[in-house]
LUMLO-80754 format. One line per 4 residues: number of its first residue (from 0); for each residue z, x, y of N, C-alpha, C, O, CB. Coordinates in Angstrom, 3 decimals. Glycine has a CB too. Example, Ala and Ser with C-alpha at 12.3 -4.5 7.8 and 13.67 -1.06 7.14 Angstrom:
<recs>
0 = 7.800/13.190/-5.690/7.800/12.300/-4.500/7.800/13.200/-3.300/8.465/14.236/-3.319/9.046/11.308/-4.473  7.080/12.850/-2.250/7.140/13.670/-1.060/7.870/12.900/0.030/8.039/13.409/1.138/5.725/14.084/-0.598
</recs>
This chain:
<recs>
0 = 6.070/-20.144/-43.094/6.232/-18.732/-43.368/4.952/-17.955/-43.030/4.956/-16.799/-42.606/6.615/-18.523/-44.833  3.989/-18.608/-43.230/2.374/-17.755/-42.695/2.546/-17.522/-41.857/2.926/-16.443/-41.404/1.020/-18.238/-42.539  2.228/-18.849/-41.171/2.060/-18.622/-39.671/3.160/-17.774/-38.984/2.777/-16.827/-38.298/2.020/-19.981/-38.961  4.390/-17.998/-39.090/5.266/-16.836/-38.802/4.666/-15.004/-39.335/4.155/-14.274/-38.486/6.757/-17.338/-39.690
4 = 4.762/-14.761/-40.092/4.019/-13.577/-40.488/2.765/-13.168/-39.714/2.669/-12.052/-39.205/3.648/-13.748/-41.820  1.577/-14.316/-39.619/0.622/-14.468/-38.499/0.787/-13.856/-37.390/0.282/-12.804/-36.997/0.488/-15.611/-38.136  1.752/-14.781/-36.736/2.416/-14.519/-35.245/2.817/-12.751/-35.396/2.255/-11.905/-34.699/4.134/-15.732/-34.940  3.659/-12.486/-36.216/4.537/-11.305/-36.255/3.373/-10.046/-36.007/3.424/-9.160/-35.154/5.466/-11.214/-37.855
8 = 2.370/-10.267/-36.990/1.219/-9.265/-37.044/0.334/-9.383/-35.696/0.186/-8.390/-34.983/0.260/-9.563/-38.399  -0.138/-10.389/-35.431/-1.069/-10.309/-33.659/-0.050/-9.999/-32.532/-0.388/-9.532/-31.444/-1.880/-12.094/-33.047  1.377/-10.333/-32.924/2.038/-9.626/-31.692/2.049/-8.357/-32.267/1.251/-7.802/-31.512/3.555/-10.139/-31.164  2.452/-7.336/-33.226/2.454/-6.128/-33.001/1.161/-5.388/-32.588/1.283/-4.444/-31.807/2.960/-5.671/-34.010
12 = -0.482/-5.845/-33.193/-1.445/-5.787/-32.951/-1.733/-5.519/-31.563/-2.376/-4.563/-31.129/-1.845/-6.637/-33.423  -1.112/-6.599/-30.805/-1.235/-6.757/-29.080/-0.618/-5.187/-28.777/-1.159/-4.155/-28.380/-0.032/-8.339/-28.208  0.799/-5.532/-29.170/1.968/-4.827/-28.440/1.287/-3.165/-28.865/0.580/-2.747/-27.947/3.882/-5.325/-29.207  1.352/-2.545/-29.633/0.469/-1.481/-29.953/-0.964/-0.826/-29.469/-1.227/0.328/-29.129/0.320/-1.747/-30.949
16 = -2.090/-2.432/-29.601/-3.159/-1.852/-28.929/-2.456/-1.430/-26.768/-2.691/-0.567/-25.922/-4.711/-3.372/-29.216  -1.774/-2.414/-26.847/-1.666/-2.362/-25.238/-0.918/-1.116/-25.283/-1.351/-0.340/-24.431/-0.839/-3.711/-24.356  0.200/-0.559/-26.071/0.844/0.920/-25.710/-0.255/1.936/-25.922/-0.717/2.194/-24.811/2.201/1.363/-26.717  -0.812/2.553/-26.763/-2.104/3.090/-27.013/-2.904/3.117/-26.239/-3.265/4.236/-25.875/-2.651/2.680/-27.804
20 = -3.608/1.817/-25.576/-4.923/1.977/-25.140/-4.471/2.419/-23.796/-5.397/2.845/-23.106/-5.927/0.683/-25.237  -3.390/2.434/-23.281/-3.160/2.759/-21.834/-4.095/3.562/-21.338/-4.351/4.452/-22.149/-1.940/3.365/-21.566  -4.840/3.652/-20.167/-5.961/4.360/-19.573/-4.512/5.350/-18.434/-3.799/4.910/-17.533/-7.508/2.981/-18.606  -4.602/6.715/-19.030/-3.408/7.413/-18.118/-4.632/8.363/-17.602/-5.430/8.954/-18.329/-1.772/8.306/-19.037
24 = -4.597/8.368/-16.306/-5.108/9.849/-15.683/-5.046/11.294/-15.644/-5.731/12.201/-15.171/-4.940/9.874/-14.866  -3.790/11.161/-16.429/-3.877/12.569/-16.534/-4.136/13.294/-18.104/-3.640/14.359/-18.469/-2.543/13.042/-15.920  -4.851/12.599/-18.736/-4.991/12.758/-20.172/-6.162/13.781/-19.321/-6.485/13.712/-18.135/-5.371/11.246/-21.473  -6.622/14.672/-20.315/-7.925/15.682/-20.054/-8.170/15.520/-21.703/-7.323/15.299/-22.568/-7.587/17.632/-19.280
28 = -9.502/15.690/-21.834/-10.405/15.965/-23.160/-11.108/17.280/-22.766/-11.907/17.398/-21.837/-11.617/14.658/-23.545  -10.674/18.314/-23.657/-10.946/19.560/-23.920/-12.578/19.447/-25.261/-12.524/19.298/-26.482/-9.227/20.291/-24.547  -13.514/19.558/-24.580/-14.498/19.795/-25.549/-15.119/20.862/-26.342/-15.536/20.842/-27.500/-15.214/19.456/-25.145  -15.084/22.001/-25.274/-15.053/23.476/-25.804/-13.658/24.008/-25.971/-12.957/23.922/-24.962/-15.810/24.456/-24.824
32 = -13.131/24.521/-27.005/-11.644/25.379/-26.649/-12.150/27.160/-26.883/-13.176/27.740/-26.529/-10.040/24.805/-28.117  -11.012/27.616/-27.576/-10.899/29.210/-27.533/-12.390/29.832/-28.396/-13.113/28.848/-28.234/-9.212/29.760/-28.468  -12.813/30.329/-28.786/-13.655/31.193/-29.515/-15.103/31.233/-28.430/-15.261/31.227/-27.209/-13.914/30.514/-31.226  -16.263/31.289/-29.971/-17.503/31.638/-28.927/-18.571/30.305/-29.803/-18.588/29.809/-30.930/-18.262/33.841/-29.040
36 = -19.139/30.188/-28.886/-19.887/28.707/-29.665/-21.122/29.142/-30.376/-21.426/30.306/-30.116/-20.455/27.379/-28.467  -22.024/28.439/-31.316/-23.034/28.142/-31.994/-24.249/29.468/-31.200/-24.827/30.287/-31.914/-23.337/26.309/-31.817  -24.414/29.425/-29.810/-25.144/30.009/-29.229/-25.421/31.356/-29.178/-26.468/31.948/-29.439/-24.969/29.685/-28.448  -23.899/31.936/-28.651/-23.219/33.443/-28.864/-23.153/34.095/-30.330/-22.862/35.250/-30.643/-21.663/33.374/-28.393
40 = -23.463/33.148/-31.023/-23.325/33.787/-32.529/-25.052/33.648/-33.504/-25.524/34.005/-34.584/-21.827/32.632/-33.489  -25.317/33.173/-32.721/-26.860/33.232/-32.988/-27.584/34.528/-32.377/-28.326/35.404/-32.823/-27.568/31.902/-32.331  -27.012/34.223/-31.156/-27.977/35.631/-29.905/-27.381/36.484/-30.372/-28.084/37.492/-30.293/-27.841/35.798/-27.974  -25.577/36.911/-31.280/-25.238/38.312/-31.417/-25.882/38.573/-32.738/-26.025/39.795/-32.750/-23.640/38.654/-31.358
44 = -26.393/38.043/-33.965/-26.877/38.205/-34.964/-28.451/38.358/-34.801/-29.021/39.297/-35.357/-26.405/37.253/-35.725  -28.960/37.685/-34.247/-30.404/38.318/-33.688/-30.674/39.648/-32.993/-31.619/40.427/-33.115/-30.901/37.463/-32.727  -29.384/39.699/-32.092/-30.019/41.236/-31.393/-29.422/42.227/-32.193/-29.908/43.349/-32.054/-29.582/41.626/-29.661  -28.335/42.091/-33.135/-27.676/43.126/-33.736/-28.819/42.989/-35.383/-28.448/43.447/-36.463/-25.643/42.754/-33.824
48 = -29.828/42.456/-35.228/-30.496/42.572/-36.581/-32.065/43.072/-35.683/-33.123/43.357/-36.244/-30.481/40.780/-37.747  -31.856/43.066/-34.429/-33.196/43.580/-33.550/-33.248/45.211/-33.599/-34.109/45.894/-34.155/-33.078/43.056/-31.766  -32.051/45.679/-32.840/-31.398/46.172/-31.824/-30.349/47.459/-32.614/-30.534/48.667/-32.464/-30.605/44.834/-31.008  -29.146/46.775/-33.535/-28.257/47.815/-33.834/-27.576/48.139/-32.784/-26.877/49.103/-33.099/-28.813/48.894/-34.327
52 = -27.447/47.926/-31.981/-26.499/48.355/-30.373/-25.396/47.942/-29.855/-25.480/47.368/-28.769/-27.073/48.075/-29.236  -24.406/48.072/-30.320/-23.374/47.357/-29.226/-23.472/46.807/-28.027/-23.060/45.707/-27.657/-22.587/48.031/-28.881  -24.116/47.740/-27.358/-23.532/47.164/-26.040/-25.201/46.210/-25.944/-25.478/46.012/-24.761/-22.997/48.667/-24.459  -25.846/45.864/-26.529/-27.123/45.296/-26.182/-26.654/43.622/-26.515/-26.874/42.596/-25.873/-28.550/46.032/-27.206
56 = -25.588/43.960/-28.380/-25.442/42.889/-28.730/-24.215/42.119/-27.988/-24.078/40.898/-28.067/-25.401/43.009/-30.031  -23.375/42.934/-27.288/-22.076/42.086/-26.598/-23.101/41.531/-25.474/-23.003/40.311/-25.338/-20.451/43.167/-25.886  -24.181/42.221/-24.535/-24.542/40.925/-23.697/-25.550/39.929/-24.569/-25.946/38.922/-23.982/-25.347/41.403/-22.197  -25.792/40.053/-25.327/-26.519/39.079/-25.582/-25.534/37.718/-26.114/-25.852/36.534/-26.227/-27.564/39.633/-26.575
60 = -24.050/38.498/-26.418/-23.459/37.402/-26.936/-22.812/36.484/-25.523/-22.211/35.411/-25.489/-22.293/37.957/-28.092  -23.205/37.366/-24.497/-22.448/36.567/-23.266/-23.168/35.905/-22.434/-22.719/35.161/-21.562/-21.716/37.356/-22.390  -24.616/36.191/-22.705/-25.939/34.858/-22.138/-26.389/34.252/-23.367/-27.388/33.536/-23.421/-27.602/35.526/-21.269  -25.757/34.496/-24.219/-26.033/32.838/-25.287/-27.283/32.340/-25.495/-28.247/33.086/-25.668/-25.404/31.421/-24.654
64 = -27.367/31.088/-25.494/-28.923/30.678/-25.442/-29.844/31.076/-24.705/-31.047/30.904/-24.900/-29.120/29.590/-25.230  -29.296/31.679/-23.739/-30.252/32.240/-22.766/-31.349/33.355/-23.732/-32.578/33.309/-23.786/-29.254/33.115/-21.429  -30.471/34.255/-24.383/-30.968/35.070/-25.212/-31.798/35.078/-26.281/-32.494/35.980/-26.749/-30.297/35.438/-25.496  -31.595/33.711/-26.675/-32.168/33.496/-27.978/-33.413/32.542/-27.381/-34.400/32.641/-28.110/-31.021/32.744/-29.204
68 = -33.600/31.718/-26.333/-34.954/30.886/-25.957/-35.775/32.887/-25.872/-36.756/33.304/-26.487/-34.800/29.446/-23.813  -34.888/33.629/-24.910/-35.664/34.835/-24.533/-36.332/35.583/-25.710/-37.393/36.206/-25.670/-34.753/35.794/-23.814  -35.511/35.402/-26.762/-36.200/36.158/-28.634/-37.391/35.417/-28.661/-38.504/35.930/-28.771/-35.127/35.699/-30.505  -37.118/33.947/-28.539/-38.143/33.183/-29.179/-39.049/33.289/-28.531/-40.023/33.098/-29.259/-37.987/31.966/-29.426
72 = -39.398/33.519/-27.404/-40.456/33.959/-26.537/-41.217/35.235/-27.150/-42.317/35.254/-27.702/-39.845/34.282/-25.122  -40.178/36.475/-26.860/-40.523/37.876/-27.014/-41.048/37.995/-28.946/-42.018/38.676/-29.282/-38.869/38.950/-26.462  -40.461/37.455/-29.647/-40.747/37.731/-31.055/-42.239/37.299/-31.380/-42.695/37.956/-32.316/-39.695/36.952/-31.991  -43.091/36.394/-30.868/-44.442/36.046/-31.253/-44.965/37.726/-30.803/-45.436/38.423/-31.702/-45.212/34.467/-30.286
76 = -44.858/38.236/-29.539/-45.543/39.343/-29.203/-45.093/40.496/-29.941/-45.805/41.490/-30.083/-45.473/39.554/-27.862  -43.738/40.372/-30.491/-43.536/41.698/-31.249/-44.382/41.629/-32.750/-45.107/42.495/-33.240/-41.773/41.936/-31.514  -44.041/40.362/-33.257/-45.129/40.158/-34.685/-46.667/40.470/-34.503/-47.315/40.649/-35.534/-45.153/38.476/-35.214  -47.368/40.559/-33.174/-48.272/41.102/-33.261/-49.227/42.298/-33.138/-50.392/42.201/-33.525/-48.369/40.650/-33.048
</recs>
């Protein structure tokens, strides 16, 4: 009776990992989806706490990090 039970469990084990693991080509992995990432929401809260501006803070939300390495630059010279 084990070993039957045994058997029963490594064949579904097999039969499962092998349906599952199938390597299909046309699977895609989506890493970014819809919204605005970590970056865009940093650079729009920095320039809209700089700035007050709309239209200063929508580009800053659309060069992203770009914007915010550019704060971190520009802010030592404004503190002084």
């Amino acid at each position: 009776m084990k070993k039957t039970l045994a058997f029963i469990i490594v064949f579904i084990t097999i039969l499962t990992s092998s349906v599952f693991a199938s390597s299909n080509p046309q699977v895609n992995t989506t890493i970014v989806g819809n919204g605005i990432g970590i970056g865009s929401a940093l650079a729009i809260a920095i320039c809209w706490s700089r700035t007050h501006s709309v239209l200063t803070t929508a580009l800053a939300g659309v060069f992203g990090w770009i914007y915010v390495i550019y704060y971190c630059i520009i802010r030592e010279r404004d503190e002084e």
